[in-house]
C-alpha positions as CSV (number, residue, x, y, z in Angstrom):
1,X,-4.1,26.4,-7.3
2,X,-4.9,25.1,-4.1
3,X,-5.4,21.6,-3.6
4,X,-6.2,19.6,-0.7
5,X,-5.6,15.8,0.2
6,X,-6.8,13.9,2.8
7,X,-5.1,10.0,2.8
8,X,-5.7,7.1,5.7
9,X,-4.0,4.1,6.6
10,X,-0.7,2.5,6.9
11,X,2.5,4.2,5.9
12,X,2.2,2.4,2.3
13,X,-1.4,4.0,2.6
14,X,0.0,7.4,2.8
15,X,3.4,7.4,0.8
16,X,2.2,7.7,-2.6
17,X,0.1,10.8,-1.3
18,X,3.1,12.3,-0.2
19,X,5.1,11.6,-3.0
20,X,1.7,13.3,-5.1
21,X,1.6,16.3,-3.1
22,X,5.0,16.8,-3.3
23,X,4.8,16.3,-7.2
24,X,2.1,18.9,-7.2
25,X,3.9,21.6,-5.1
26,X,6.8,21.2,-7.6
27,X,4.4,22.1,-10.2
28,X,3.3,25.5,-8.5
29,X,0.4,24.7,-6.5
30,X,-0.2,25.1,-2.8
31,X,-0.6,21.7,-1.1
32,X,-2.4,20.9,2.2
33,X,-2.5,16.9,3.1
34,X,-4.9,15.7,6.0
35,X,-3.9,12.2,7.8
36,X,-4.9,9.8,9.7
37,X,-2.5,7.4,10.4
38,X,-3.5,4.1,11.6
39,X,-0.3,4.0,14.0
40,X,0.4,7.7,14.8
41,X,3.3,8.1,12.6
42,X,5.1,11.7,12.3
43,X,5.1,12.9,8.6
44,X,5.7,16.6,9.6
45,X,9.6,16.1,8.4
46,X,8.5,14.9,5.1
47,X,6.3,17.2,4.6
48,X,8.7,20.2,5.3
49,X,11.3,19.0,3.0
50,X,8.1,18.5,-0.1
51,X,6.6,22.0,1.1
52,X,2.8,21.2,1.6
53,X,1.1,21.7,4.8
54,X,0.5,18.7,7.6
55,X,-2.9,18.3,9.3
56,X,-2.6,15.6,11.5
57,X,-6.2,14.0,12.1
58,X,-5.3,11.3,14.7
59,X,-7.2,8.0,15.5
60,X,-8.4,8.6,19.0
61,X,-8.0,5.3,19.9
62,X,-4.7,3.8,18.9
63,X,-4.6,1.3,21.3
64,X,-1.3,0.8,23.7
65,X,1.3,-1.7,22.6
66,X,-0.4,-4.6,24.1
67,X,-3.9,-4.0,22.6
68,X,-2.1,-3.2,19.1
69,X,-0.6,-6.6,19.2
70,X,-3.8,-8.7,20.0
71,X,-5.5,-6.7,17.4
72,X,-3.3,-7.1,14.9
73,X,-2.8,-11.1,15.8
74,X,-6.4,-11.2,15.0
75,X,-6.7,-9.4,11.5
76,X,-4.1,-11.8,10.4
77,X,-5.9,-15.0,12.1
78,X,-9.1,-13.9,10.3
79,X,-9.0,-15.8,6.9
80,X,-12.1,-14.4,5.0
81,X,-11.5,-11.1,3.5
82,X,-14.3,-9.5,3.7
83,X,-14.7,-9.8,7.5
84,X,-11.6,-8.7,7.7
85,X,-12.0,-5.8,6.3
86,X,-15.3,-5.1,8.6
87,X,-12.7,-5.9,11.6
88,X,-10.2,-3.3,10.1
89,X,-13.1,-1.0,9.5
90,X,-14.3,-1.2,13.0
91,X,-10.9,-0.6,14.7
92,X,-9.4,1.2,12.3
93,X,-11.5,3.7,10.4
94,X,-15.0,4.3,12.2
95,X,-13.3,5.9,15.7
96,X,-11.9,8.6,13.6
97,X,-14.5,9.4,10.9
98,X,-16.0,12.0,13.0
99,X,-13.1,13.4,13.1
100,X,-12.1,12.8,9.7
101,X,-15.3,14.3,8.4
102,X,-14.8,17.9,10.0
103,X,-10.9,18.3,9.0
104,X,-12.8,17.4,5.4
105,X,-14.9,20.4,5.4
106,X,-12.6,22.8,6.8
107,X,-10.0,21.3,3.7
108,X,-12.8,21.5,1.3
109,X,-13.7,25.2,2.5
110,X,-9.9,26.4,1.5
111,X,-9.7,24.4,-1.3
112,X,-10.0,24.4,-5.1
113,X,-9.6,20.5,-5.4
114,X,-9.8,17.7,-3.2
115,X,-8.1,14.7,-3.8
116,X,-8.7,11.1,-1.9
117,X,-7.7,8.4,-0.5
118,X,-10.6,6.1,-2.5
119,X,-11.4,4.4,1.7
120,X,-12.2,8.1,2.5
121,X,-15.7,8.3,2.0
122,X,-16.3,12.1,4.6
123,X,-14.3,13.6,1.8
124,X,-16.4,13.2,-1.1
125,X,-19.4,13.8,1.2
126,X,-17.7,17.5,2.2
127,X,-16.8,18.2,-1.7
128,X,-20.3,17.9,-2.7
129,X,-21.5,19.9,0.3
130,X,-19.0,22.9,-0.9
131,X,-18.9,22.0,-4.4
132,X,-15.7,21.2,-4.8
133,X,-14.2,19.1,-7.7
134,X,-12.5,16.0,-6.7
135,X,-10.6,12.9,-7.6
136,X,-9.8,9.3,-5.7
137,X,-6.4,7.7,-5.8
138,X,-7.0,3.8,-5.5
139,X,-3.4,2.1,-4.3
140,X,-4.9,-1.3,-5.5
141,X,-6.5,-2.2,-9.2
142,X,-9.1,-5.0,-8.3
143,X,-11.7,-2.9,-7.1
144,X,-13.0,-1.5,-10.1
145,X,-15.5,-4.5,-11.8
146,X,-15.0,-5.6,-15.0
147,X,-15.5,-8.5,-17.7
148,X,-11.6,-9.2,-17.7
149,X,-10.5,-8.8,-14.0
150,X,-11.3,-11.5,-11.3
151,X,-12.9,-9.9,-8.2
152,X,-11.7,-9.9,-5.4
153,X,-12.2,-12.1,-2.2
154,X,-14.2,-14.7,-4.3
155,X,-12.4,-18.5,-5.9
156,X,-10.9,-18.1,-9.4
157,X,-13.0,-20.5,-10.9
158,X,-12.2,-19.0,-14.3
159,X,-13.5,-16.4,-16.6
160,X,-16.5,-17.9,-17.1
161,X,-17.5,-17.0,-13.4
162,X,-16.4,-13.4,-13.7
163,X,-20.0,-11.9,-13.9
164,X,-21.1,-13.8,-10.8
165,X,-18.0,-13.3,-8.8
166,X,-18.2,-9.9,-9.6
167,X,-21.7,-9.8,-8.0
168,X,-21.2,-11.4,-5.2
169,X,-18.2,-9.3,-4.1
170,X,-19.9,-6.5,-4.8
171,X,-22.6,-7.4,-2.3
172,X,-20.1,-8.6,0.3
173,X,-18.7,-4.8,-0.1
174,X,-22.0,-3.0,0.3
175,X,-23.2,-4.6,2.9
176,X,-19.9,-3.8,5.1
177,X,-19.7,-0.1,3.5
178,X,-22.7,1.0,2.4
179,X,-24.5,1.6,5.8
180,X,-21.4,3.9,7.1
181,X,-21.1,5.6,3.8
182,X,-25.4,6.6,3.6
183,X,-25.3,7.6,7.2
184,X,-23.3,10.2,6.6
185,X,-24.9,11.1,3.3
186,X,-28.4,11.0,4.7
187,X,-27.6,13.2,7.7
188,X,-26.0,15.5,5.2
189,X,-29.2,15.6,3.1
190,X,-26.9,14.1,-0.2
191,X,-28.8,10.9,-2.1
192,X,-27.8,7.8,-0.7
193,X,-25.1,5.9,-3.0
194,X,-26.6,2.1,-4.2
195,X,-22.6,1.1,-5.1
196,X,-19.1,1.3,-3.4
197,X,-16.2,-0.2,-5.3
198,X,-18.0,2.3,-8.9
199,X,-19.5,4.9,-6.4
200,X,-17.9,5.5,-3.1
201,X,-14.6,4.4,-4.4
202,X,-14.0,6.3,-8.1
203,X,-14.6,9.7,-8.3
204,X,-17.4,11.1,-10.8
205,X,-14.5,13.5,-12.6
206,X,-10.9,11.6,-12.0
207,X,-10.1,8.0,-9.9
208,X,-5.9,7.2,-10.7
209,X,-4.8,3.9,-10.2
210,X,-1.3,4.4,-8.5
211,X,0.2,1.3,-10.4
212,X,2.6,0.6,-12.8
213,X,1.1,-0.3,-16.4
214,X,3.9,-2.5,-16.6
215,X,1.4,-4.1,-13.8
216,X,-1.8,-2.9,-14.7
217,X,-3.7,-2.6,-18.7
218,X,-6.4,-1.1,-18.4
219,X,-9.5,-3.6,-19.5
220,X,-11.8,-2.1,-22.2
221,X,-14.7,-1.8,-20.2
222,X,-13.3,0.8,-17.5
223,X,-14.9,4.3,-18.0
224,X,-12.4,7.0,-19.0
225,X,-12.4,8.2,-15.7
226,X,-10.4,5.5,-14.1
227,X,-6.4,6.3,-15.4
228,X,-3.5,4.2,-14.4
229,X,-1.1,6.8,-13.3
230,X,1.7,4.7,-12.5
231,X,3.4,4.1,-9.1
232,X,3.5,7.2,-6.9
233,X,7.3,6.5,-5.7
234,X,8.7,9.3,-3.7
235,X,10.9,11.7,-5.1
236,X,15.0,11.5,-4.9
237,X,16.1,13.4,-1.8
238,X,12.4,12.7,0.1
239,X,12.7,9.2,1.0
240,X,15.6,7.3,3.6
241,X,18.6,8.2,1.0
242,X,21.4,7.6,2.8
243,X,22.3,3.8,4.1
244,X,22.2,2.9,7.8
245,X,25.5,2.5,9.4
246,X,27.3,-0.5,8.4
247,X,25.6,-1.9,5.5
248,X,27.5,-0.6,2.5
249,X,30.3,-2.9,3.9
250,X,28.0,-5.8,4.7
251,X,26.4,-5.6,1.0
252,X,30.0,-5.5,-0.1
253,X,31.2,-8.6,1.7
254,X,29.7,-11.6,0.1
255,X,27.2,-12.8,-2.6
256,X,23.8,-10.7,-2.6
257,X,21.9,-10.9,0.6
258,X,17.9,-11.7,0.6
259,X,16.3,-8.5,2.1
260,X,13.3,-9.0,4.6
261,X,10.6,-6.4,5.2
262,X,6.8,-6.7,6.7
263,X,6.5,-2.7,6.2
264,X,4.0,-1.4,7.8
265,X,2.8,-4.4,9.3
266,X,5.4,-4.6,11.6
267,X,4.0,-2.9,14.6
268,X,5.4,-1.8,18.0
269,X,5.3,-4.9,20.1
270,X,8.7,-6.8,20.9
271,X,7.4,-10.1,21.2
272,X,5.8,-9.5,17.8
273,X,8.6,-8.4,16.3
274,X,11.0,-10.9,18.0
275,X,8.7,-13.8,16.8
276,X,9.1,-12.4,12.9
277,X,12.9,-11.9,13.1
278,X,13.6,-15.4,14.2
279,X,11.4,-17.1,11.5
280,X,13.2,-14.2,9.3
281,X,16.5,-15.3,10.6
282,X,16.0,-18.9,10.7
283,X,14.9,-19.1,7.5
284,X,17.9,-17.7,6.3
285,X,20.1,-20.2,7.7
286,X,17.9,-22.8,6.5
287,X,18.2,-21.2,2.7
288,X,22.1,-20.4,2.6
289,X,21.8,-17.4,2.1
290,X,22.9,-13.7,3.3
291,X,19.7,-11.4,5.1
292,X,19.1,-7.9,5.4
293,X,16.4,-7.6,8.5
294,X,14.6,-4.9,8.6
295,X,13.2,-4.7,12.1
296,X,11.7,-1.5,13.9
297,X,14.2,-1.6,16.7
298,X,18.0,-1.4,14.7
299,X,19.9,-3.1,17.4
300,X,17.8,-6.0,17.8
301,X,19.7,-9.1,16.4
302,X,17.2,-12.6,16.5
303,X,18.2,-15.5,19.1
304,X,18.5,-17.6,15.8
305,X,20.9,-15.1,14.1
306,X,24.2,-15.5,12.3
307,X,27.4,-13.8,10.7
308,X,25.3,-13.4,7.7
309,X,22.4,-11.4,9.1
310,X,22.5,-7.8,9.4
311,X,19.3,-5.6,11.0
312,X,18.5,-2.0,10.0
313,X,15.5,-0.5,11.0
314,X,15.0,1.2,7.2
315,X,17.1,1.6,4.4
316,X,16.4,3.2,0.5
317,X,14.7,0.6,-1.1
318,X,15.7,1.8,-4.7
319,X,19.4,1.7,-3.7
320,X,19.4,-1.1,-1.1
321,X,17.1,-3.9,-3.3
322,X,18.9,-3.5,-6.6
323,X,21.8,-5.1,-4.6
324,X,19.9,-7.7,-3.0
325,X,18.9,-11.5,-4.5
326,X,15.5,-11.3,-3.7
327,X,12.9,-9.8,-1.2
328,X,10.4,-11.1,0.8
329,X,8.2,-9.0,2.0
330,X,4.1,-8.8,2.5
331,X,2.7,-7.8,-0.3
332,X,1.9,-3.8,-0.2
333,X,1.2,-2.2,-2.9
334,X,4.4,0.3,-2.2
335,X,6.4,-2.5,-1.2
336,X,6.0,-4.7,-4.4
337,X,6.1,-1.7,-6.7
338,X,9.6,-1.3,-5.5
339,X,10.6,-4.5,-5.3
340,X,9.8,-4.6,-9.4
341,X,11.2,-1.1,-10.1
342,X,14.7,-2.4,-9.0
343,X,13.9,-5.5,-11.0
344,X,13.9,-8.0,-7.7
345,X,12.6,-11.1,-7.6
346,X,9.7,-11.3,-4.7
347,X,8.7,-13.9,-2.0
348,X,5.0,-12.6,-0.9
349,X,4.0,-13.4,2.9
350,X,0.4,-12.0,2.9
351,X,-1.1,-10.2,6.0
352,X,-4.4,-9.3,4.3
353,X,-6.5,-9.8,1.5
354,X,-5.1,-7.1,-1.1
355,X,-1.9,-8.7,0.0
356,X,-2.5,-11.9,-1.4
357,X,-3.8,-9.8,-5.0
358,X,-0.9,-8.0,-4.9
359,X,1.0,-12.0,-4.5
360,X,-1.3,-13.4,-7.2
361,X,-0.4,-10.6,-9.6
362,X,3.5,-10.9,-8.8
363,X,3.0,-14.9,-9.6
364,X,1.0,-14.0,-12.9
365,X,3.8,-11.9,-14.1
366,X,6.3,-14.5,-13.2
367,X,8.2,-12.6,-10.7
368,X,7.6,-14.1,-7.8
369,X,6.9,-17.7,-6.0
370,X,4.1,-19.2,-4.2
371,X,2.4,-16.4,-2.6
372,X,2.3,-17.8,1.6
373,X,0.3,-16.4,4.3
374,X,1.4,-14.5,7.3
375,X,-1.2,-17.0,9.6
376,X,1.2,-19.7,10.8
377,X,4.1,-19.0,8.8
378,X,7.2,-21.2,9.8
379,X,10.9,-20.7,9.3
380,X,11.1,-24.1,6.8
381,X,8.4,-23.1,4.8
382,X,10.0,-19.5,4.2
383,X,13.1,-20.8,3.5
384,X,11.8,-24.1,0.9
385,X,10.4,-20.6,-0.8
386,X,13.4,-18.7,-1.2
387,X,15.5,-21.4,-2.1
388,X,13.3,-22.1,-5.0
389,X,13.0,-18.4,-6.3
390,X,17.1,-18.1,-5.9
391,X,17.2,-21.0,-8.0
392,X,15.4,-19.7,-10.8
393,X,16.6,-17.5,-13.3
394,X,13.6,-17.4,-15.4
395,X,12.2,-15.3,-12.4
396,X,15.1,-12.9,-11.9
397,X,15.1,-12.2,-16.0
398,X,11.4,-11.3,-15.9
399,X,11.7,-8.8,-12.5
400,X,14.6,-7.2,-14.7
401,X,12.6,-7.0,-17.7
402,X,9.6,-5.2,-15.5
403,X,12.0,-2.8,-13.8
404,X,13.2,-1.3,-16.9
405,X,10.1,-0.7,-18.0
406,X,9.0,1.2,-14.7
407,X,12.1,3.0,-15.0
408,X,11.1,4.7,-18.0
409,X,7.8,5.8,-16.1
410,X,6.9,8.4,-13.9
411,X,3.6,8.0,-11.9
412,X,4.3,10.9,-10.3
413,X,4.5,13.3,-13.2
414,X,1.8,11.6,-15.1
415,X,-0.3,12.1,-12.4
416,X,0.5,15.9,-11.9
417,X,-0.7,16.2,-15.4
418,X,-3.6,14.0,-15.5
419,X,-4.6,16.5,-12.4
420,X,-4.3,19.6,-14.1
421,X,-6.3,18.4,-17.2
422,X,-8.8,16.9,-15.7
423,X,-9.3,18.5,-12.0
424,X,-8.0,21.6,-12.4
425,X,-8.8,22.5,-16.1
């Protein structure tokens, strides 16, 4: 059949889409995948390897490399969550949604089912204009209330506060969304929708939650609509396979380095990306240890760098983490799931607000230390961090204990198949 996805965001945004559609073109269907990528990456290669087709929808104001880097600065200074998601919203989402909102109707129009990315409100509105079935994909599992999940962007007072928290996020949410979601629903003559995070967010028919359930159990109160899938990892032979020049010998050379990755929130700025490598680097040193630093410019080494440092722009996580001590990283959802499937240890420095869930959840599973915050982050308070998850096993047993489990899954396929039965049938 033919199935259309449209997906926004970061990279870690768009991955498990493309490790979905490829999943799906494996399976015999035809693929198409719209995307707006907050950076203007290229996905065309990876999309001719999987075999679906690329629509590009570009942001039409990607700032230049100086803007990018004030703008990002300031989504990382701003501490409440909600408001930064408005911020993100603003200069992220809105310039493109125009734009976003026709590719939608011309996907919808060739389509037999539409899937989402569950931020992408113009596709649901352009399903129900052409009556087309479709399902969300939500990368993160604490936007869907319940009785047994704290919400999100409110204190953990306990469980006791659960209903009220729940409320009050809810409201923060509407207010921010809502008015961009009914605008477009009003001028298309749909009913306006009263609620995001069970509305705009889940699909009526089919909403997968692209975590592990080695992560995520589904709490008894969810509606049999919302399925944990499992991570969406990409398939062997799509991703980086091959290591970068170099760091088979370096891996090889002494006891197991700490590998270092901010992902996608590592943008194109060299005085950004300087600043991060020398805490990185620093930090290091400070710890003892051996670093892998993955930085977007390869032959960048920090001013604070030593023999036991070595940079790569990127590297196959599956291969290159199972070999490492721990990673720190920032807390995306693709990132962490990675981290656990190789059965690493984590050190979380959150960027954003699902960051710091994704931290928490690392630190409830005993995986991970002290979850620390991207805002002011110094080389000695990195370092106190990875000392202290180096020297504790208890940690390393239970990210080994997880990984095995998520190596007996497979998001991808149960996703496929959740698709077909539920979408498709």
């Amino acid at each position: 059949m033919r199935i259309g996805f449209q997906a926004w965001g970061s990279e870690g945004d768009i991955q498990p889409f493309a490790a979905l559609a490829a999943g799906l073109v494996k399976s015999g269907h035809s693929v198409t995948m719209v995307v707006t990528d907050n950076a203007g990456r290229d996905y065309s290669e990876l999309a001719r390897r999987s075999g679906y087709h690329l629509v590009p929808v570009p942001n039409p104001v990607i700032p230049h490399r100086d803007e990018a880097e004030r703008v990002w600065r300031q989504i990382i200074e701003i501490g409440n969550p909600i408001r930064q998601a408005e911020y993100v919203l603003r200069v992220g989402f809105d310039p493109a949604a125009e734009a976003m909102y026709r590719a939608a109707r011309h996907l919808c129009s060739e389509s037999d089912a539409v899937i989402g990315h569950f931020f992408v409100h113009p596709l649901r509105v352009a399903a129900a204009k052409a009556g087309v079935p479709m399902a969300t994909v939500n990368i993160v599992h604490n936007c869907l209330p319940s009785a047994h999940v704290q919400p999100p962007g409110v204190p953990n007072l306990g469980r006791w506060f659960y209903p009220v928290g729940w409320r009050l996020a809810r409201f923060m949410v509407n207010r921010i969304f809502l008015p961009r979601v009914n605008g477009l629903r009003a001028r298309e003559g749909l009913t306006p929708d009263t609620d995001v995070m069970t509305q705009t967010w889940a699909a009526e028919r089919l909403n997968l939650l692209a975590v592990s359930p080695s992560i995520c159990r589904p709490p008894p109160d969810w509606e049999p609509r919302h399925r944990v899938c499992g991570f969406l990892n990409s398939p062997a032979g799509l991703a980086a396979d091959e290591l970068p020049d170099g760091l088979e010998e370096f891996l090889s050379a002494g006891e197991p380095p700490v590998y270092f990755t901010f992902g996608s929130m590592m943008i194109d700025s060299p005085d950004f990306v300087r600043e991060v490598a020398d805490i990185w680097a620093e930090a290091a040193r400070l710890a003892g240890c051996r670093a892998v630093l993955q930085l977007p410019y390869g032959e960048w080494h920090p001013r604070s760098s030593h023999r036991q440092v070595f940079c790569v722009r990127r590297s196959p996580y599956k291969e290159v983490f199972s070999r490492c001590a721990l990673v720190v990283h920032h807390g995306g959802a693709g990132t962490t799931q990675s981290a656990l499937l190789t059965g690493r240890p984590s050190i979380v420095v959150a960027h954003a607000s699902d960051q710091e869930f994704w931290g928490s959840e690392l630190e409830r599973l005993g995986v991970a230390g002290r979850t620390l915050k991207r805002r002011r982050l110094t080389a000695a308070t990195l370092a106190a961090g990875i000392r202290q998850g180096l020297a504790a096993p208890e940690m390393g047993r239970r990210a080994r204990e997880i990984g095995t489990q998520m190596t007996a899954e497979d998001g991808v396929t149960t996703a496929v198949g959740l698709i077909e039965r539920h979408l498709l049938g």
